[in-house]
C-alpha positions as CSV (number, residue, x, y, z in Angstrom):
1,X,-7.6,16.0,13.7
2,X,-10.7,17.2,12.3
3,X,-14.0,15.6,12.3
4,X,-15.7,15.1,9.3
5,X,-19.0,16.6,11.1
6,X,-17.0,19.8,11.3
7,X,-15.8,19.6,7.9
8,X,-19.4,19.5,6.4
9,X,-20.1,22.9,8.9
10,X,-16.8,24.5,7.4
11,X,-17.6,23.8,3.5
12,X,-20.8,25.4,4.1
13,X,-19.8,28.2,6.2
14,X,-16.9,29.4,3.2
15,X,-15.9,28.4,-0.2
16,X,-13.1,26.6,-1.3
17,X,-13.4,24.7,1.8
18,X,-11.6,27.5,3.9
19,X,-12.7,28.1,7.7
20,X,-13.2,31.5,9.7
21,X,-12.6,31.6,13.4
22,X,-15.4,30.7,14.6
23,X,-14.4,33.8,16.9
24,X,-14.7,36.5,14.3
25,X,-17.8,35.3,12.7
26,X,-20.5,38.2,12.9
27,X,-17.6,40.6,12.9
28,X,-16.6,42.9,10.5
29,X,-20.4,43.2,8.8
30,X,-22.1,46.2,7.9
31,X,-24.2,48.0,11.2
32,X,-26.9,50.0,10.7
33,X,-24.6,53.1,11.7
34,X,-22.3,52.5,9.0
35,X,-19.7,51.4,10.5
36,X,-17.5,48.4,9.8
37,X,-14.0,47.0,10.0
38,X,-11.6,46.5,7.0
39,X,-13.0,43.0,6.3
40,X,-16.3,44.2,5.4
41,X,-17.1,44.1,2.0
42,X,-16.8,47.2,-0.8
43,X,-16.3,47.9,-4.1
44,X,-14.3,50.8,-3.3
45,X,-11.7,49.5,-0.8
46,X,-12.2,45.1,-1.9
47,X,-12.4,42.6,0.5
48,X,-9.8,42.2,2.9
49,X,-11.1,37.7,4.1
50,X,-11.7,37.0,0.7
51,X,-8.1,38.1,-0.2
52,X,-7.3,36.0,2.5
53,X,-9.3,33.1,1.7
54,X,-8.0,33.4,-1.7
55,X,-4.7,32.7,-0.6
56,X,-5.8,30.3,1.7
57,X,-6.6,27.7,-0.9
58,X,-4.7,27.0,-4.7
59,X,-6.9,26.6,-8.1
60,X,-8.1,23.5,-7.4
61,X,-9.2,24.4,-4.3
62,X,-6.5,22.6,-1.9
63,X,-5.4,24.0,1.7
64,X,-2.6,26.4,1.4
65,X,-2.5,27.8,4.6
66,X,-3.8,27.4,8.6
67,X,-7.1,29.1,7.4
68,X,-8.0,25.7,5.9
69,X,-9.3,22.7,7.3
70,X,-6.7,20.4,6.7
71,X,-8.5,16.9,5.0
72,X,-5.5,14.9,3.7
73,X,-7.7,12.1,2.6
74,X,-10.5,14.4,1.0
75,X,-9.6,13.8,-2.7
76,X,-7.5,10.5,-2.3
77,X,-8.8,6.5,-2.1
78,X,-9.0,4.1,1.0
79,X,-5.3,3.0,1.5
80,X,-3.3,6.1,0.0
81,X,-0.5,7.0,1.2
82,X,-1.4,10.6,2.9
83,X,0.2,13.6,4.7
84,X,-1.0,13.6,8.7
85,X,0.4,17.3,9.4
86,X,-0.5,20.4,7.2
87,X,2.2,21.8,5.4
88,X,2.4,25.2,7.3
89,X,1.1,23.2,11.1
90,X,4.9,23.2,12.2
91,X,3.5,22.3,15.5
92,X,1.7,19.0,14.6
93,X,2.6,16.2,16.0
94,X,2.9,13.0,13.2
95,X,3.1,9.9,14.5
96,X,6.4,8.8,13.4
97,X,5.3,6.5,10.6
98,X,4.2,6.4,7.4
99,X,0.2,6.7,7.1
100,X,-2.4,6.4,5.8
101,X,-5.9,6.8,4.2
102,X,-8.6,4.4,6.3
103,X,-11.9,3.3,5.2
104,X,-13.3,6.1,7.1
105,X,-11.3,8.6,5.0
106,X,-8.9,9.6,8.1
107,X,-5.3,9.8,7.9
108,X,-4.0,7.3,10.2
109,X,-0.9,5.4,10.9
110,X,-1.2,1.8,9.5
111,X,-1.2,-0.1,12.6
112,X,-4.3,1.8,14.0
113,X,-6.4,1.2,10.7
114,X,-8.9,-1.5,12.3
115,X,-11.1,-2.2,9.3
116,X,-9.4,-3.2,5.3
117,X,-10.2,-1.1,2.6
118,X,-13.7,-2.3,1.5
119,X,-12.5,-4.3,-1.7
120,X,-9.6,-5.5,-0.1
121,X,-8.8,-9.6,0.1
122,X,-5.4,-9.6,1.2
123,X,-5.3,-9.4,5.5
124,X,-2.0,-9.6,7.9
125,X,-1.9,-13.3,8.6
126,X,-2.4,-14.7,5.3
127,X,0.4,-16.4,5.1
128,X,-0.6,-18.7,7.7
129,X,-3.3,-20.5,5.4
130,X,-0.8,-21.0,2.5
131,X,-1.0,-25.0,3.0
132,X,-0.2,-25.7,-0.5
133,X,3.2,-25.3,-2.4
134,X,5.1,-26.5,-5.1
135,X,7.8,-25.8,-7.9
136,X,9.7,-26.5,-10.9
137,X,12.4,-25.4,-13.3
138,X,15.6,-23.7,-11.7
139,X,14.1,-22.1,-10.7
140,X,10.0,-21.3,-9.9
141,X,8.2,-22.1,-6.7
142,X,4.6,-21.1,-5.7
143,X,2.3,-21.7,-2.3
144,X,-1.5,-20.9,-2.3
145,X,-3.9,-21.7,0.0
146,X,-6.5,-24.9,-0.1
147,X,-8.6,-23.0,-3.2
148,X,-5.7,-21.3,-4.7
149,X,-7.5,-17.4,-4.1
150,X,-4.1,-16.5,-2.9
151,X,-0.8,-17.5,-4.1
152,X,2.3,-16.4,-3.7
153,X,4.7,-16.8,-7.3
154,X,8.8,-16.4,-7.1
155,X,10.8,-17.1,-10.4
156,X,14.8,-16.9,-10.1
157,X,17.1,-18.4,-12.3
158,X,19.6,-20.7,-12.3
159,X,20.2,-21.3,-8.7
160,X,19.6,-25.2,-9.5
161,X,22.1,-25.0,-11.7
162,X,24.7,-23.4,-9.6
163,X,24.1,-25.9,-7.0
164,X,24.4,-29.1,-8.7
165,X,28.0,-27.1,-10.0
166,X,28.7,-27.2,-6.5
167,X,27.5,-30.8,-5.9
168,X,26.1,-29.5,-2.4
169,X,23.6,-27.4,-0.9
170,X,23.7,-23.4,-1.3
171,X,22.1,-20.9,0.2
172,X,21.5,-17.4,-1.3
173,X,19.7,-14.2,0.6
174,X,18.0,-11.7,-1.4
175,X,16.3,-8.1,-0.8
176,X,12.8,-8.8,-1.4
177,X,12.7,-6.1,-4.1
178,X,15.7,-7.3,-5.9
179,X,16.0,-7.3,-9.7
180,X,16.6,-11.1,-9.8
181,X,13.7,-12.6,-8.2
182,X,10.1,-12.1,-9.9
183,X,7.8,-11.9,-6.8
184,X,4.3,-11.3,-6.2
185,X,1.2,-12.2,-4.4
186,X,-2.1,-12.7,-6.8
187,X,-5.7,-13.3,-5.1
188,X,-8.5,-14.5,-7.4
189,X,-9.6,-18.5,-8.4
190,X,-7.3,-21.2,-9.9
191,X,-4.4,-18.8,-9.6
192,X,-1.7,-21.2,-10.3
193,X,-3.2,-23.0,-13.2
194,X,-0.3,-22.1,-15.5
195,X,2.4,-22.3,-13.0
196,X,4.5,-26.1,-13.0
197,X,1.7,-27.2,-15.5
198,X,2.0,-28.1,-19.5
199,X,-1.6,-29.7,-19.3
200,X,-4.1,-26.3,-19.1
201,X,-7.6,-26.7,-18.3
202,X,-8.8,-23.6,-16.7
203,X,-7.5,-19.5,-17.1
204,X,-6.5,-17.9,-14.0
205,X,-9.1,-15.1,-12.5
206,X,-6.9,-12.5,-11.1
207,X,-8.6,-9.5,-8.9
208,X,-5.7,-8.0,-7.1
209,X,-1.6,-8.3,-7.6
210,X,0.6,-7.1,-4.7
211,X,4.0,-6.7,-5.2
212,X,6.6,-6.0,-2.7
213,X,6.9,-2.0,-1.7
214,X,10.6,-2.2,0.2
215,X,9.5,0.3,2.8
216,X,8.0,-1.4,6.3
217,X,4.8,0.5,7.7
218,X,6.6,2.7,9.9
219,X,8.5,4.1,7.6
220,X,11.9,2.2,7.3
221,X,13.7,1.4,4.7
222,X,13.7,-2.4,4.7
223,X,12.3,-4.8,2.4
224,X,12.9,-7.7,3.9
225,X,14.5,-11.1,2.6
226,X,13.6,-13.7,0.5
227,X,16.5,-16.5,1.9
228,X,16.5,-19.9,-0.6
229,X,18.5,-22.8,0.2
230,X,18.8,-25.2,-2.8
231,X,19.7,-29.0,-2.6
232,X,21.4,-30.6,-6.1
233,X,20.0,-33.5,-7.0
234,X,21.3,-35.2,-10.5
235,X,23.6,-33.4,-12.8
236,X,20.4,-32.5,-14.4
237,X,18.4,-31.0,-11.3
238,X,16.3,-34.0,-11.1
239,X,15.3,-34.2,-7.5
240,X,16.7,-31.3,-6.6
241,X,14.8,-29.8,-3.5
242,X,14.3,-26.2,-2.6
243,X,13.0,-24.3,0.8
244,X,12.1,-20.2,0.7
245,X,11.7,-18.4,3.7
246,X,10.0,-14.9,3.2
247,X,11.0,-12.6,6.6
248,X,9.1,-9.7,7.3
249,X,8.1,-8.9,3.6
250,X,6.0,-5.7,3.1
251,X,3.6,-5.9,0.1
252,X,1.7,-2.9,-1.9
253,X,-1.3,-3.9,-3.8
254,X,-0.3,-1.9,-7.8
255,X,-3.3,-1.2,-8.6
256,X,-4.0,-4.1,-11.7
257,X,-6.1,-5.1,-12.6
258,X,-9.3,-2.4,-11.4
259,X,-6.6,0.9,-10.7
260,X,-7.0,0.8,-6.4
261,X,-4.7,0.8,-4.1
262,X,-5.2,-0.9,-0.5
263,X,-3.9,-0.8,3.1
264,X,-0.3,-2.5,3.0
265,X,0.4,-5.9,4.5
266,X,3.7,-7.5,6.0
267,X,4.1,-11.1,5.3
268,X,5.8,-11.5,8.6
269,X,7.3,-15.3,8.4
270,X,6.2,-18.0,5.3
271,X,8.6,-21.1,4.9
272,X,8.3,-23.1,2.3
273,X,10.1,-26.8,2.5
274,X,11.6,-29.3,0.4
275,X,10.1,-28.0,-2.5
276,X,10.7,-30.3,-5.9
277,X,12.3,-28.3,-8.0
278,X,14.7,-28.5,-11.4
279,X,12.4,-30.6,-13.6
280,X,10.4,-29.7,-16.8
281,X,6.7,-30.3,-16.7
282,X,5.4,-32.4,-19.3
């Protein structure tokens, strides 16, 4: 890969942010004799590089071809998706994964991106400091952690219902991206004020949403399972009890509220227990 040091040399060196070989620079200019190859420059017979540097690079100034530089993070944000090989480098070697833009504005497989995207709140792990859940209805359920800046919010319906039909537990494995379940993970302040709660006091602050992407970091196409096992309790739902286990969930930040994306996460393993779930609030 390129160095951004050698970037800055190349933009200066050539427009459109196409590179000579460094071997053939100096050749092809006029000499005092006259002489000169079919690069140099003339009115008569045009310019033979420029033709090729115009080819080298489209309108708006992108790499065409291997007289470029190839910067696949040059005109996109920390946490892009991006292309590691050039289009026309058939030789490249990609790492195998998906990748993508880093902080430093490299192209670079997600597991060797050290550093978050500078705005970036949500970090692998998280999950582990989601001490606090709860739920209601048939069916929602929630889990923050101990100053609710990140929550995790499922809605599903009717699974309370279905279990007190049955009059025992049931358990039901979704996709993490399927239709039926409304999933996400918000991080701001006094994210679940609204959720299980008729008596409001305070309006969430919301700063990021994540939502999950159903592709894993390197590139397959799993993603991952949202497993609920629901316990009747009355014919009503009253003290009906819920537990959620969210295995190996990959999340993509969408961009609401501020419009940037950020390096994916995997909520590897969260389990939520015995949640109260089937009554009303109020």
């Amino acid at each position: 890969m390129k160095t951004r040091e050698h970037f800055v040399w190349v933009v200066a060196a050539v427009a459109l942010g196409c590179a000579l070989d460094p071997k053939t620079v100096g050749q092809g200019t006029d000499s005092d004799d006259g002489s000169g190859d079919a690069s140099a420059s003339s009115d008569e017979s045009g310019d033979a590089s420029a033709s090729a540097g115009a080819t080298a690079s489209s309108d708006d100034g992108s790499c065409t071809d291997a007289t470029c530089v190839w910067e696949p993070c040059a005109e996109l944000a920390c946490g892009a998706s991006c292309e590691f090989c050039a289009p026309w480098d058939t030789d490249c070697d990609a790492p195998g994964t998906l990748t993508y833009c880093s902080p430093e504005g490299a192209c670079e497989p997600l597991g060797e991106i050290v550093e978050p995207c500078e705005d970036q709140v949500l970090q692998p792990g998280f999950e582990g400091g989601m001490s606090e859940r709860g739920g209601c209805r048939d069916m929602t359920v929630w889990a923050h952690d101990p100053v609710a800046g990140i929550a995790v919010h499922l809605d599903v319906d009717g699974l309370v219902a279905i279990a007190a039909k049955a009059g025992e537990t049931i358990v039901v494995e979704y996709a993490a991206t399927d239709p039926a379940l409304a999933l996400e993970i918000t991080v701001g302040s006094d994210l679940t004020a609204w959720t299980c709660n008729d008596a409001i006091t305070v309006d969430p602050t919301i700063t990021e949403r994540w939502a999950p992407s159903g592709e894993q970091p390197d590139g397959s196409d799993d993603p991952g399972t949202v497993s609920i096992a629901v316990t009747p309790g009355d014919d009503d739902g009253i003290g009906a009890v819920a537990t959620v286990t969210f295995t190996g969930v990959p999340w993509q930040r969408t961009g609401e509220p501020d419009g940037e994306l950020s390096v994916p996460v995997v909520l590897e393993l969260l389990v939520l227990e015995d949640v109260s779930v089937g009554w009303l609030p109020g």
